[in-house]
C-alpha positions in Angstrom: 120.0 103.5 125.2 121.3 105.3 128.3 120.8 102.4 129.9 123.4 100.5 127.6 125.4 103.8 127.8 126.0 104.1 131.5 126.8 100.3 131.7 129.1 100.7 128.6 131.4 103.4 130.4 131.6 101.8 133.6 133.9 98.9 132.2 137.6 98.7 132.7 139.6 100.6 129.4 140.2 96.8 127.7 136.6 96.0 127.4 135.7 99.8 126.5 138.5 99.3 123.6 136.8 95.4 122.3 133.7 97.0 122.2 135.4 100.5 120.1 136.9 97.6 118.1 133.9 95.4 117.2 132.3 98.3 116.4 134.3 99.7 114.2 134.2 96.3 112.5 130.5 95.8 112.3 130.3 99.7 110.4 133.1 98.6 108.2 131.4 95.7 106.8 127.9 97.4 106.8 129.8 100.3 104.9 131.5 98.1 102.2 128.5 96.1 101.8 126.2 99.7 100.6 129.3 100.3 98.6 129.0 96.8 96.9 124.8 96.9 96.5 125.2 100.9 95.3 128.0 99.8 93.2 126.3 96.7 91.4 123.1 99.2 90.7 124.9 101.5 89.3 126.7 98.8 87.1 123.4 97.8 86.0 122.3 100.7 84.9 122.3 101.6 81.1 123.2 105.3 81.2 126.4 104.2 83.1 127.4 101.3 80.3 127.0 103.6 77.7 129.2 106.7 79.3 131.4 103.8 80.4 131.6 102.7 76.6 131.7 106.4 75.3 134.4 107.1 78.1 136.9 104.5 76.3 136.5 105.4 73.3 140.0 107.8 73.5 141.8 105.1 75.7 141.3 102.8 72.5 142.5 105.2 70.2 145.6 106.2 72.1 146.2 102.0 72.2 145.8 101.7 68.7 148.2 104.4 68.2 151.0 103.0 70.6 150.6 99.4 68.9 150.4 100.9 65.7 153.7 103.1 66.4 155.3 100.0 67.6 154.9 97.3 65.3 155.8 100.4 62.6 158.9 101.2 64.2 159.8 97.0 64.7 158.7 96.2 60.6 161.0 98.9 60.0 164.3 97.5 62.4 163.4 94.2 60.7 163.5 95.2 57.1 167.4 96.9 57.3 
């Protein structure tokens, strides 16, 4: 490792800023791809479907509320 060090520092600043530059791109990808496996297993997971599923439960309500709001307030414009 010192090895690749020492020979790393002793290169003109363009090839010092290709290799900051690759690298930065090789952790990237490694990073999103843990994301995207951690991501799919916690999908997976029961628990998390059902907390998902309990967690929408409001949203639909407030939906049902808004469409039910509007199509009273339309019936109404279309019955005068």
């Amino acid at each position: 490792m010192k090895r690749i060090i020492h020979h790393v520092r002793r290169q003109p600043e363009h090839i010092k800023r290709h290799i900051l530059h690759i690298l930065t791109i090789v952790l990237g990808i490694v990073l999103i791809l843990l994301w995207v496996y951690s991501l799919g297993v916690n999908l997976t997971n029961p628990d998390t479907k059902l907390k998902a599923s309990n967690d929408l439960k409001p949203l639909s309500a407030l939906k049902d509320n808004m469409a039910n709001g509007y199509y009273s307030i339309s019936n109404s414009e279309n019955q005068q």
